[in-house]
C-alpha positions in Angstrom: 122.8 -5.9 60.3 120.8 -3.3 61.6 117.6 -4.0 60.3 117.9 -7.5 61.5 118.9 -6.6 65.0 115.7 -4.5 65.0 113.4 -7.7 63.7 115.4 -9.6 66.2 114.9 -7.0 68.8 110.8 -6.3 68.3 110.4 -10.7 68.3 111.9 -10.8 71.4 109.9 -8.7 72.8 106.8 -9.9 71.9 108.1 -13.3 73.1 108.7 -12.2 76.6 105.3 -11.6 76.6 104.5 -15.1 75.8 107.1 -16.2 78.5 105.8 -14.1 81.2 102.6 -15.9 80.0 104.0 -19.4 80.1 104.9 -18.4 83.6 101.9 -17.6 85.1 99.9 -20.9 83.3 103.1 -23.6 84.2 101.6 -22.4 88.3 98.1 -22.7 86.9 98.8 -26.2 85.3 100.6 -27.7 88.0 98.3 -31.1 88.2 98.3 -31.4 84.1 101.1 -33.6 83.0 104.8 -31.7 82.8 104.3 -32.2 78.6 102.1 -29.5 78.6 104.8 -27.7 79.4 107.0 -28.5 76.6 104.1 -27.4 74.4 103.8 -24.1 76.2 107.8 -23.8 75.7 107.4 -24.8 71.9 104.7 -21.9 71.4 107.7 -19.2 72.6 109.6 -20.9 69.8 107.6 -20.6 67.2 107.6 -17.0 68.3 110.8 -16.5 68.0 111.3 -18.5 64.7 108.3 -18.0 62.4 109.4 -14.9 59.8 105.8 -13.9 59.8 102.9 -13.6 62.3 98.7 -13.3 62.0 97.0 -10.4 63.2 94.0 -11.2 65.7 91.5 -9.3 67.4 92.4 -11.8 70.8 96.0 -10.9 70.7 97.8 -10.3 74.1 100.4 -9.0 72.8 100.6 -4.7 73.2 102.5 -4.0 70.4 104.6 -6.1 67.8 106.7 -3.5 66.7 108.2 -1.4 70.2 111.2 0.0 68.2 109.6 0.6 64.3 112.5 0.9 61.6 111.5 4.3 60.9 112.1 5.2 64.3 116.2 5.3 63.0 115.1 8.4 60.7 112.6 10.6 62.5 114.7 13.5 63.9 113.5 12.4 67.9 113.2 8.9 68.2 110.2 7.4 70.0 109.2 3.7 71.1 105.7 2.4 70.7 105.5 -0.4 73.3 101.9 -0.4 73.9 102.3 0.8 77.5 101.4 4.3 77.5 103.1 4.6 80.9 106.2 3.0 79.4 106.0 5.3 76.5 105.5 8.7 78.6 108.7 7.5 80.5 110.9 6.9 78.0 110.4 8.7 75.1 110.8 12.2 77.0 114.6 10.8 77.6 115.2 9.9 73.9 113.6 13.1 73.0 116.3 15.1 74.6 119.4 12.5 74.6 118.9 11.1 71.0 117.4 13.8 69.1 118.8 14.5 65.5 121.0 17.9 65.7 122.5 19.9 63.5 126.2 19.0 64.6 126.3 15.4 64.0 126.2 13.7 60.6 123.3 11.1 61.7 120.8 10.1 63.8 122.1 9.7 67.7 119.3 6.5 67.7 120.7 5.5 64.8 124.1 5.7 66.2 123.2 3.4 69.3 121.1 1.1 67.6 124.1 -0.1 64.8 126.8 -0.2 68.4 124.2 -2.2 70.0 123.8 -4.3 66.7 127.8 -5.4 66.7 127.3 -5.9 70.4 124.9 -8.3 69.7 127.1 -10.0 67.2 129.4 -10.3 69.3 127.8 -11.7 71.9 125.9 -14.2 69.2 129.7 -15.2 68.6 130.8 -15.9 72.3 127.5 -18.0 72.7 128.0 -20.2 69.5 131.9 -20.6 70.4 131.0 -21.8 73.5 128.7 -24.6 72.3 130.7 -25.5 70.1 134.0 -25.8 71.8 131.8 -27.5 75.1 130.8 -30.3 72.4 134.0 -30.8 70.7 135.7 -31.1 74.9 132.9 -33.8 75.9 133.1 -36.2 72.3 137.3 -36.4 72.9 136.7 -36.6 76.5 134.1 -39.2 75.3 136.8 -41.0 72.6 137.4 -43.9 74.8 134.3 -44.9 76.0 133.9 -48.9 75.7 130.4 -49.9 73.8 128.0 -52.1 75.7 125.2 -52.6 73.1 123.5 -50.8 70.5 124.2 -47.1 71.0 125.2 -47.6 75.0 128.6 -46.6 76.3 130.2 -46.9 79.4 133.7 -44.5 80.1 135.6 -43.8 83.1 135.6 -40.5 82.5 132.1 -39.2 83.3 131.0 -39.5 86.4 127.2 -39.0 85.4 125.2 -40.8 82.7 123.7 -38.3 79.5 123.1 -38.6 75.9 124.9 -37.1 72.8 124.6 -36.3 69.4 122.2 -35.2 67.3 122.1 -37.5 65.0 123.1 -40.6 66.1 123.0 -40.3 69.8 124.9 -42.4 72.4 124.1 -43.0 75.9 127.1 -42.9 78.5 127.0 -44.3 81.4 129.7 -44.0 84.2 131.5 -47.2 85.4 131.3 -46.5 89.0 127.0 -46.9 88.2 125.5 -50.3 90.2 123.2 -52.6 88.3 120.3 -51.5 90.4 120.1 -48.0 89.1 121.0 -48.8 85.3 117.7 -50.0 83.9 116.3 -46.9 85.5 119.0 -44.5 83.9 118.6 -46.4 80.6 115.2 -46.3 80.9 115.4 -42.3 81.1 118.0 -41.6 78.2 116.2 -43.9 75.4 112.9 -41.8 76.6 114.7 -38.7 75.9 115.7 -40.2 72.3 112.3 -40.9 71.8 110.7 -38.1 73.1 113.8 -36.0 70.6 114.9 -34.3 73.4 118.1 -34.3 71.6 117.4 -32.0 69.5 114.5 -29.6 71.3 117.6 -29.1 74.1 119.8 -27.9 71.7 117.6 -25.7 69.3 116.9 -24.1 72.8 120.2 -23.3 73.4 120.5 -21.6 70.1 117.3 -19.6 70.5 118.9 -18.4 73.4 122.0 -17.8 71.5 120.7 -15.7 68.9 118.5 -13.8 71.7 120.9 -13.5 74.3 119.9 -9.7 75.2 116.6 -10.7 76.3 117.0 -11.7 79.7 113.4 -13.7 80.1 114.9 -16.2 77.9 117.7 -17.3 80.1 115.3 -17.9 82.6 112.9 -19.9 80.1 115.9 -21.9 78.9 116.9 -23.3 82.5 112.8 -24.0 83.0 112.8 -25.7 79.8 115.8 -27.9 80.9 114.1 -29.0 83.9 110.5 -29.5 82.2 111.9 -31.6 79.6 113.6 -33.6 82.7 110.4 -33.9 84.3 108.0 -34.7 81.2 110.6 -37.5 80.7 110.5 -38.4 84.3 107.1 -38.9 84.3 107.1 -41.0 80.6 109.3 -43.1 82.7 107.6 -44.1 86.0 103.8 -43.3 84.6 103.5 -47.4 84.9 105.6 -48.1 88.0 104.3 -48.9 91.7 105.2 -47.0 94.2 108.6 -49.1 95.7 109.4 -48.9 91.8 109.0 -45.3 91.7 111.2 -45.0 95.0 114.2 -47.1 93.5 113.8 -44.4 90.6 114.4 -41.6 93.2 117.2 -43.1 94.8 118.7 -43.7 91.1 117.9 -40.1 90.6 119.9 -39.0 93.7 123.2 -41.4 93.2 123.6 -39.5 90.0 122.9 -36.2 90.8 125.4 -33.5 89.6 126.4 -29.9 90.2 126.4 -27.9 87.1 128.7 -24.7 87.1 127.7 -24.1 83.6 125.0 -23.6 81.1 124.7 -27.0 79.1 124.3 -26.6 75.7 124.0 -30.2 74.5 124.4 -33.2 76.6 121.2 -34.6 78.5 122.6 -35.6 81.8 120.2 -37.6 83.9 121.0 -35.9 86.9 121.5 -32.2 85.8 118.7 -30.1 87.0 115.8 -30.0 89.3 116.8 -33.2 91.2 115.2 -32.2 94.4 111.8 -31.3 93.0 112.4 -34.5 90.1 112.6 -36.8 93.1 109.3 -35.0 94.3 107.7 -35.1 91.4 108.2 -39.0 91.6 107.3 -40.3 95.0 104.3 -38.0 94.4 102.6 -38.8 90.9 99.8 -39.3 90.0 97.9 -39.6 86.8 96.1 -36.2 85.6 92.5 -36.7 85.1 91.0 -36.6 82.0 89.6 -32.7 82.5 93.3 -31.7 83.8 94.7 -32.8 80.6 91.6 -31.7 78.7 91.6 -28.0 80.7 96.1 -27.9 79.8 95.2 -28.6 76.1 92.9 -26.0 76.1 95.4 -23.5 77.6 98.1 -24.2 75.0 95.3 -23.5 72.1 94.3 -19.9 73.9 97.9 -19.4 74.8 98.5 -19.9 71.0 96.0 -17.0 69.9 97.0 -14.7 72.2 100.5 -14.5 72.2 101.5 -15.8 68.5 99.4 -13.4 66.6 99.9 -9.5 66.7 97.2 -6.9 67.3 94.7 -6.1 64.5 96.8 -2.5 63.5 93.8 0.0 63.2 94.1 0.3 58.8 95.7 -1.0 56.2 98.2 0.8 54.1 96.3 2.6 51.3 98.8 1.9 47.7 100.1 5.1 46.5 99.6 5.0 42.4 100.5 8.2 41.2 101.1 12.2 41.4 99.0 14.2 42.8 97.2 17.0 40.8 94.2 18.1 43.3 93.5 20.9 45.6 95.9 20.1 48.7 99.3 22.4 49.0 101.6 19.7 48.4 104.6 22.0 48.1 103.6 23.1 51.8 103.2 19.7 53.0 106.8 19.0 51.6 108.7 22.4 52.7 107.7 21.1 56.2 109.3 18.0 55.9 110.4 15.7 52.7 108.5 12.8 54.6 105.3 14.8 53.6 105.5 13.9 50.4 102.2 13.2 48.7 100.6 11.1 46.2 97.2 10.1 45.1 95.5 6.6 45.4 93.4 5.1 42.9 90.6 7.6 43.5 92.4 10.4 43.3 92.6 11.2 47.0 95.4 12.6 48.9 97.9 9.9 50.4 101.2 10.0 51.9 103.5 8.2 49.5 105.0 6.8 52.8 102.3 7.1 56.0 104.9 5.6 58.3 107.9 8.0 57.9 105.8 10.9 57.5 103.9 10.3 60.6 107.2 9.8 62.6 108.2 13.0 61.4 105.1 14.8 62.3 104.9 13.7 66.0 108.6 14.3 66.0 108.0 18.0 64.3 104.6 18.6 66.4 105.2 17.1 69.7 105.0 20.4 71.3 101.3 21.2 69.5 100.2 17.6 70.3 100.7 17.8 74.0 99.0 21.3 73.8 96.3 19.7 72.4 96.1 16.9 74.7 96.1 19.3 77.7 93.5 21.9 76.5 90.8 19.1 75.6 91.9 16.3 77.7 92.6 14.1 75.1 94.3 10.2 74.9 97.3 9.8 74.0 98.5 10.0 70.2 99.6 6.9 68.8 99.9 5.6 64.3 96.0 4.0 65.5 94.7 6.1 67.6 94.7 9.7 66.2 91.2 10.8 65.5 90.2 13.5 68.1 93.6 15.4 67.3 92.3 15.3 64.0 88.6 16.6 65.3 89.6 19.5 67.8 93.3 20.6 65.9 91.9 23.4 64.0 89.5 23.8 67.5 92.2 25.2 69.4 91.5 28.8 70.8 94.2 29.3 72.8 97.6 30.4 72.8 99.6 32.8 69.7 98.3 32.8 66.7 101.4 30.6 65.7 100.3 28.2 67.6 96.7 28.0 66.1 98.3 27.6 63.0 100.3 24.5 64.1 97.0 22.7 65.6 95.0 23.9 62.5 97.6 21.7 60.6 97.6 19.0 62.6 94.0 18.7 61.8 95.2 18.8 58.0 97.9 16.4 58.7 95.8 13.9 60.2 93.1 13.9 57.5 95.9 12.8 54.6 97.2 10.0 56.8 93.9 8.8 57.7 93.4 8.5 53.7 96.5 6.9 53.0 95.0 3.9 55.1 91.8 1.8 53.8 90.0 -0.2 56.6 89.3 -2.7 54.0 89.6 -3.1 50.3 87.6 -0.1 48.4 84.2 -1.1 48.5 82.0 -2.2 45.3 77.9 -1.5 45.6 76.0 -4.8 45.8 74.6 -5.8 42.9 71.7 -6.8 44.8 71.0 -3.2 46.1 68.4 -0.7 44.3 68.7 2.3 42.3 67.5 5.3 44.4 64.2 6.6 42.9 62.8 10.1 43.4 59.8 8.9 44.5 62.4 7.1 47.1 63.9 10.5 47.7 60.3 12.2 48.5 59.5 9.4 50.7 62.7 10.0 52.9 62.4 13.9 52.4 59.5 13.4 54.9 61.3 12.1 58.0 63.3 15.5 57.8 66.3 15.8 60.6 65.6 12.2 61.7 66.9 10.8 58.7 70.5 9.2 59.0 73.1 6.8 56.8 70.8 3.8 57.9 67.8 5.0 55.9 70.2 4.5 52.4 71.6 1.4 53.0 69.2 -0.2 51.4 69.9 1.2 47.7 72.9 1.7 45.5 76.0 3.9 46.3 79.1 5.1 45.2 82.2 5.7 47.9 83.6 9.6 46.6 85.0 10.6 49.8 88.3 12.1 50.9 88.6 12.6 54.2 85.2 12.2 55.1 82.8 9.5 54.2 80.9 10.6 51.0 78.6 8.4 49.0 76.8 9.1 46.2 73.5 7.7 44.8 72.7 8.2 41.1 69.4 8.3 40.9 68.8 9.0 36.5 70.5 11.6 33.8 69.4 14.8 36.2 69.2 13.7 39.7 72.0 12.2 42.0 72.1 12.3 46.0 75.0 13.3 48.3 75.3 11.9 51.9 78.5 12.9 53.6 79.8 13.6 57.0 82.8 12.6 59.6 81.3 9.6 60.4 78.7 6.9 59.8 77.9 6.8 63.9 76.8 10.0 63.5 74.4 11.6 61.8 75.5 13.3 58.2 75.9 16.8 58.2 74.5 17.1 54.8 72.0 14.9 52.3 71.8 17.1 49.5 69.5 16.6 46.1 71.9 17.7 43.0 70.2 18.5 40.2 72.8 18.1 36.9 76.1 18.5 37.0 76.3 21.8 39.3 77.1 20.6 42.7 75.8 24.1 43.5 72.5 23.4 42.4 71.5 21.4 45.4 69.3 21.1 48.0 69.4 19.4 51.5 66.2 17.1 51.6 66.1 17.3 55.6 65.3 20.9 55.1 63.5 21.8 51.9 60.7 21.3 49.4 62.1 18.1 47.6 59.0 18.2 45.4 59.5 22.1 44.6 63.1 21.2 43.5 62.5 17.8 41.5 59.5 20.2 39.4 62.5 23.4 39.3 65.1 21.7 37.4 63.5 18.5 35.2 63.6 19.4 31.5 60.3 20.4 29.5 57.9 18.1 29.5 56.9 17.5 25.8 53.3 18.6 25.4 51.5 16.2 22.5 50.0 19.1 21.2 52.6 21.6 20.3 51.6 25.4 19.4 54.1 27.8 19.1 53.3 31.7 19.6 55.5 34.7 18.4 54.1 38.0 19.1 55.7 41.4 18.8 55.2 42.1 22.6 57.3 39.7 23.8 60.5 39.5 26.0 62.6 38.9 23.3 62.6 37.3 19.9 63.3 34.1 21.4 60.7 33.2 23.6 58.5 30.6 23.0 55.3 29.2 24.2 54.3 25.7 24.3 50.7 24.9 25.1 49.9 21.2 25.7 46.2 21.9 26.0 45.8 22.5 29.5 48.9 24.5 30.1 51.2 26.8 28.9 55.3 26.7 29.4 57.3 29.6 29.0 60.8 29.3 28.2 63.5 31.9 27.3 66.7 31.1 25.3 68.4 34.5 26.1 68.3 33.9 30.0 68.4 31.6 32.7 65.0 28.7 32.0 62.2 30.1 34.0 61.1 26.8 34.7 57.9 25.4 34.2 54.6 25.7 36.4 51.1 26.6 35.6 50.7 29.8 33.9 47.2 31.9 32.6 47.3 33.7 29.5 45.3 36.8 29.1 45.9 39.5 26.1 49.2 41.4 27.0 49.4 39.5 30.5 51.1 36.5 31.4 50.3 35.0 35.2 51.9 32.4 37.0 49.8 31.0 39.8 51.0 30.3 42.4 50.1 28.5 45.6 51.0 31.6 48.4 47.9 33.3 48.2 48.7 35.1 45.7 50.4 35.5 41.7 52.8 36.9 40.2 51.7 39.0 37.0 54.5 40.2 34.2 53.6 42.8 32.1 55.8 43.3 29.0 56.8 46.9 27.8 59.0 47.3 25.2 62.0 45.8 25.8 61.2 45.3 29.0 59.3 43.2 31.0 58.1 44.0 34.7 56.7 41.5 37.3 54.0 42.9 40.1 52.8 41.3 43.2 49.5 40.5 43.6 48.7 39.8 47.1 45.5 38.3 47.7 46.0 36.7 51.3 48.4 37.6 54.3 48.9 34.0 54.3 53.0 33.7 53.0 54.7 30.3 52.3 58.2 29.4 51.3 57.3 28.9 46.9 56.5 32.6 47.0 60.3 32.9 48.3 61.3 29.7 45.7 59.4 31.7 42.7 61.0 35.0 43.5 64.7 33.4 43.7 64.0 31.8 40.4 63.6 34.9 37.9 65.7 35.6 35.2 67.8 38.4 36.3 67.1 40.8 33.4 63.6 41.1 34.3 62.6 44.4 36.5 61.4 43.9 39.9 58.4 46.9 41.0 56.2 46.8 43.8 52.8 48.6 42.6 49.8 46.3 44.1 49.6 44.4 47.6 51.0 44.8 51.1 54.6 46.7 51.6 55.1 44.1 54.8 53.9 41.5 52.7 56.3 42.5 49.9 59.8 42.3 52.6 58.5 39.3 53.9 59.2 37.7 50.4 62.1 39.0 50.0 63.5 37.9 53.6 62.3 34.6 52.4 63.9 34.8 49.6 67.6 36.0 51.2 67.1 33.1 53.6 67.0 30.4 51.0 69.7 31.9 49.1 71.7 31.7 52.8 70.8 27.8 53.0 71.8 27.4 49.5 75.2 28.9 50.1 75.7 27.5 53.2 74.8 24.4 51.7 77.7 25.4 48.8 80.4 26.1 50.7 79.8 22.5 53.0 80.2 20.5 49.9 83.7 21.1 49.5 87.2 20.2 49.7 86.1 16.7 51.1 89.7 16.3 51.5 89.5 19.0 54.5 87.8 18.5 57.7 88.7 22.3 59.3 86.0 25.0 58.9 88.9 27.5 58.5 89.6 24.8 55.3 86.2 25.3 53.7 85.6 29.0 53.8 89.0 29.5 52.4 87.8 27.3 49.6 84.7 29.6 49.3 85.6 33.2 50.0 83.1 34.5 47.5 80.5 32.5 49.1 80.8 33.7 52.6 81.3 36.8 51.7 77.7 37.2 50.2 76.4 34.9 53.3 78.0 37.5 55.7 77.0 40.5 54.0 73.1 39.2 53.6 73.4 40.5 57.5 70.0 40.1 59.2 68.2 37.4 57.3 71.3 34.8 57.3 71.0 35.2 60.8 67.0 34.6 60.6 68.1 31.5 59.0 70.3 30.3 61.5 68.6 31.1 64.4 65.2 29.3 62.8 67.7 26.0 62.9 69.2 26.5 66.0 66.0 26.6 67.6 65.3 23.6 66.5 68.3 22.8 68.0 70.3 19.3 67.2 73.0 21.5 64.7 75.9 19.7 65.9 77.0 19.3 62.3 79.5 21.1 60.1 76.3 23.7 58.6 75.9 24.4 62.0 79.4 25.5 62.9 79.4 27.0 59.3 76.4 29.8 60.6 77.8 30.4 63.9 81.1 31.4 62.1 78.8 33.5 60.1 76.8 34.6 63.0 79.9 36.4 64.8 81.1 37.9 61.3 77.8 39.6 60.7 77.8 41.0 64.8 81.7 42.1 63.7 79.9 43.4 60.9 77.4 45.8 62.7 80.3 47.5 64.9 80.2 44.3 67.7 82.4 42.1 69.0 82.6 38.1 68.5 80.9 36.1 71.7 84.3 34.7 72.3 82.2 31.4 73.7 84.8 28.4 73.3 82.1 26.0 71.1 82.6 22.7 69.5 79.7 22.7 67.7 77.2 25.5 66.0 74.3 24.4 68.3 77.0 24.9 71.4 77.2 28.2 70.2 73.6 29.2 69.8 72.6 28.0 73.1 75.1 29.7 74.9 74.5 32.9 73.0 70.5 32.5 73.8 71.4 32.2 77.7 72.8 35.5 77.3 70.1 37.4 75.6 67.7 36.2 77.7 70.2 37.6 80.7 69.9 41.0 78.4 66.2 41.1 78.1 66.1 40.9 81.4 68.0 44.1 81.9 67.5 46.4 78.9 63.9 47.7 77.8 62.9 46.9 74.0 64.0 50.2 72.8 68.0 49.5 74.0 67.9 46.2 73.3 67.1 46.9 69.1 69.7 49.7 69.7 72.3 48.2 71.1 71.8 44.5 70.4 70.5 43.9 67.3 71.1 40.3 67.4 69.9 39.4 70.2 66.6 41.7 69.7 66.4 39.3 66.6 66.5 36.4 68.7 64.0 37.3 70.6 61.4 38.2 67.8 61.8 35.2 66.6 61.1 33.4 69.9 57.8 35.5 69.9 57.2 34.8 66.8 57.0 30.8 67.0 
């Protein structure tokens, strides 16, 4: 009985709504005919009848559910009318009178809601005895009546004509009635029949019945009574003259009566409204076409509005089976056993009941969430709108360490129950779209940072994402892209090349050599004119040549592939040209084989870095020929791209996470190398940041990185509150420049390595 005082409870009110509506348009509509009205009344009926309601975007109503059945089992109750103001005043008071507690043995909530439940039963009861015991008084009152004709009665004991019955229904006229007035009052009652007012009266009466506790309807039941009186008045007299119309007046006022009582059934001709009736009358006139026209139109809009419920934000994500990926689940449960957690047909993370859990976790975190609505001036949290708790939770600087904790899972929270809901069904590519080429992928590569989700729409894609939005292209057996980022309104924070099946062997197209790459990692070509050379100087006893005629390809099966490129052979030397100027020359001795340097221009571009990071690591790096600068600006080039790769690595995953905290944990091995390659990861990121535009999550990844390294060298973290990495940067550039103008060169390199980095590298571009 519970759960269906609740429906009951959540219908009616939404249907006040509807009759605060009806209201308002029965003063708009006044010059429309009084059976617009009825309609308007009828539309509150269907409210408060239909089991089932449509969603619409036009929907009036705040919210269909104010009181949601999990509501009963979340240890503090709340009520989700759809008026913040209402909800900030009343859930504060349920929070600390109706709170679970360890001394009682259920809910408080759930306490009150099942006493107001048999309240209502009770009062359902009174209501119904009522009617029926008023009936059952008026038909024996009604036993001798004397039939005139057909189904008209005349008894001494009324002393004002009505109708009754439902099914056969009699009209009853008093005795004491003169013959002038009859016709009129006959004339009235057979409308009623006609019109069914017989039964519309009643089934209003037992609306209100069943909804006794909401007190707009009592109101609404007496209007409906006197609209039904005046829609019939006005069926009536709509062909009458005006000395016709005033006998009909007079009529109405001999038979007037004083109710003391809410009439449940009879339709007395005199019961309501007789003052404004007789009004009604002597003024009438016939609506005009638009009036009637402009009332129609009313009903229709009053229809959309206020009998369909709001479009909810998502639609509930089916649970399928156990979970088996990264997320803690057990952590997620020892919280709270509405945290359970289950797996959708992707294999994402879902709560195996979004509803309960979130009514826990506002229940559990109400404390965090107002922290966090404070600090960053945020809206308030509601099962729809949740997504900038989600953004800035694991933001949250302030307060015990505790507390970061708390927002830092709210952000982890949020992320689940965002993928336990699907804005539509899971999408399937268009047949009709086009494979991504690599010629496509070039193409693209050369619009660089500009590049965003529209540029892809155009070609074939695979959703992957958890969390996040993640699509992947497949673009043949080597290649596939990677877009993914927060969201499709803003640009991705990554649109990596993968070559195979090592997500770690990728590259982000906005930012490198595509072409480079694409040539790196595509298998051997087949030259048409295979030779094969084994000589007793060589690497080891497995490497083989292949010379096509124009080139030669050098491949070891003891090491990592050395790739493929253009290479010179010359007695005991192997070259590989290269376009930076200069080569690189391997020499082999014994066992060994050593690669030299050979500088030929000052002129250094990134595939001299590219080449370097590619060697097999058994080889044995020496420095003989060419420039010593020269030679460390290689290998800074070379630590930089192996920063950008594993920056790049540790962005790719958990897409189930949004938190930065989330993906470093996930790759401590990863930041630990980008940390401790000290000055040249920082060369990287400031050569980005000056670009500026890093609002992304590689951004926030190397400003993380950026305070580590300065922790690193004996320094402390900026402490700058940022949101993003570029936020950072720019507030860590105002203050070097602050320092440069203080501090000579020689204390600034000293003491402020960082920023002394900063600046060379302004200088320098």
């Amino acid at each position: 009985m519970t759960d269906l005082f609740l429906c009951l409870f959540n219908r009616a009110v939404a249907a006040g709504w509807l009759v605060l509506a009806v209201l308002v348009l029965r003063l708009l509509l006044k010059k429309a005919p009084k059976w617009t009205r009825l309609l308007l009344w009828g539309l509150v009926a269907v409210r408060l009848v239909c089991p089932f309601t449509l969603e619409s975007i036009w929907s009036l109503i705040p919210s269909a559910q104010t009181i949601a059945p999990e509501a009963l089992l979340a240890p503090v109750p709340t009520i989700h009318s759809g008026l913040p103001v209402l909800n900030t005043a009343v859930n504060p008071i349920l929070e600390q009178s109706a709170a679970a507690t360890p001394e009682y043995s259920a809910n408080p909530f759930q306490i009150w809601i099942a006493i107001a439940a048999v309240i209502w039963a009770v009062g359902v009861g009174i209501l119904l005895l009522y009617a029926v015991c008023s009936y059952i008084r008026l038909r024996k009152r009604m036993s001798t009546a004397i039939r005139i004709e057909g189904n008209l009665y005349r008894s001494e004991r009324t002393g004002f004509p009505f109708v009754l019955g439902l099914i056969h229904p009699k009209i009853y006229l008093p005795v004491n009635l003169d013959e002038d007035s009859m016709a009129h009052v006959i004339a009235h009652e057979r409308a009623h029949i006609c019109r069914r007012d017989h039964w519309w009266k009643p089934l209003g009466f037992l609306l209100l019945t069943v909804y006794w506790f909401q007190p707009l309807l009592w109101g609404a039941y007496v209007l409906l009574c006197r609209d039904i009186e005046l829609a019939c008045d006005e069926k009536v007299i709509r062909d009458m003259d005006r000395e016709q119309r005033a006998d009909y007046s007079q009529a109405l006022l001999q038979c007037s009566v004083r109710r003391s009582a809410m009439a449940a059934c009879p339709l007395a001709f005199g019961e309501v409204g007789v003052m404004e009736r007789v009004k009604n009358v002597l003024n009438y006139r016939k609506p005009a076409f638009w009036v009637i026209v402009a009332a129609v139109a009313a009903c229709l809009i009053a229809a959309v509005c206020f009998l369909t419920d709001p479009v909810t934000a998502n639609v509930k994500h089916p649970w399928v089976r156990e979970y088996t990926g990264t997320v803690d689940t057990a952590q997620f449960e020892s919280i709270s056993p509405e945290f359970a957690i289950g797996a959708a047909e992707n294999g994402q993370a879902v709560f195996k009941n979004p509803e309960k859990a979130f009514a826990a976790f506002t229940a559990l975190y109400a404390d965090t969430l107002e922290q966090l609505r404070q600090a960053f001036d945020l809206p308030q949290l509601t099962a729809q709108e949740y997504e900038p708790y989600k953004i800035y939770g694991w933001q949250l600087t302030g307060g015990t360490e505790t507390e970061q904790e708390q927002a830092a899972f709210v952000s982890k929270f949020l992320d689940i129950y965002e993928n336990s809901f699907i804005d539509s069904a899971p999408s399937e590519t268009p047949s009709t779209k086009q494979s991504l080429t690599l010629e496509d992928v070039i193409a693209l590569s050369e619009k660089g940072g500009t590049l965003t989700w529209a540029d892809f729409e155009d070609f074939a894609y695979t959703d992957v994402g958890s969390g996040m939005y993640v699509r992947q292209y497949v673009i043949d057996e080597t290649f596939s892209l990677m877009i993914g980022g927060p969201s499709l309104e803003e640009p991705p924070w990554y649109i990596n090349l993968v070559a195979g099946d090592d997500e770690e062997d990728t590259m982000d197209i906005r930012e490198w050599n595509v072409r480079s790459f694409i040539q790196s990692n595509q298998p051997p070509r087949q030259a048409s004119n295979l030779c094969t050379y084994t000589r007793e100087y060589a690497m080891d006893p497995n490497v083989t040549f292949y010379d096509d005629g124009t080139y030669i390809f050098c491949f070891s099966s003891l090491s990592s592939t050395l790739g493929y490129g253009t290479y010179s052979l010359s007695g005991d030397r192997l070259t590989l040209l290269d376009n930076a100027g200069g080569a690189f020359e391997f020499t082999v001795e014994g066992e060994t084989l050593t690669c030299y340097w050979v500088a030929s221009r000052m002129d250094w571009s990134e595939s001299a870095a590219l080449w370097l990071a590619d060697l097999p690591e058994h080889m044995v790096f020496t420095r003989t020929d060419g420039d010593a600068d020269a030679w460390e600006t290689v290998l800074s080039l070379a630590r930089q791209r192996r920063a950008a790769e594993l920056v790049q690595a540790i962005a790719a995953s958990p897409a189930e996470m949004s938190s930065v905290e989330a993906y470093l944990a996930a790759h401590p091995a990863e930041y630990e190398e980008l940390v401790s390659i000290g000055a040249d990861t920082m060369r990287y990121a400031f050569s980005r940041f000056l670009l500026g535009g890093e609002t992304g999550f590689e951004g926030h990844i190397l400003a993380e990185a950026c305070q580590d390294i300065l922790v690193d060298w004996g320094m402390y973290r900026t402490g700058v509150l940022y949101v993003t990495g570029q936020g950072w940067f720019d507030e860590f550039r105002e203050n070097t420049l602050r320092l440069a103008e203080q501090y000579s060169e020689e204390v600034l390199q000293e003491q402020y390595p960082a920023s002394w980095l900063l600046l060379e590298q302004m200088d320098g571009g």
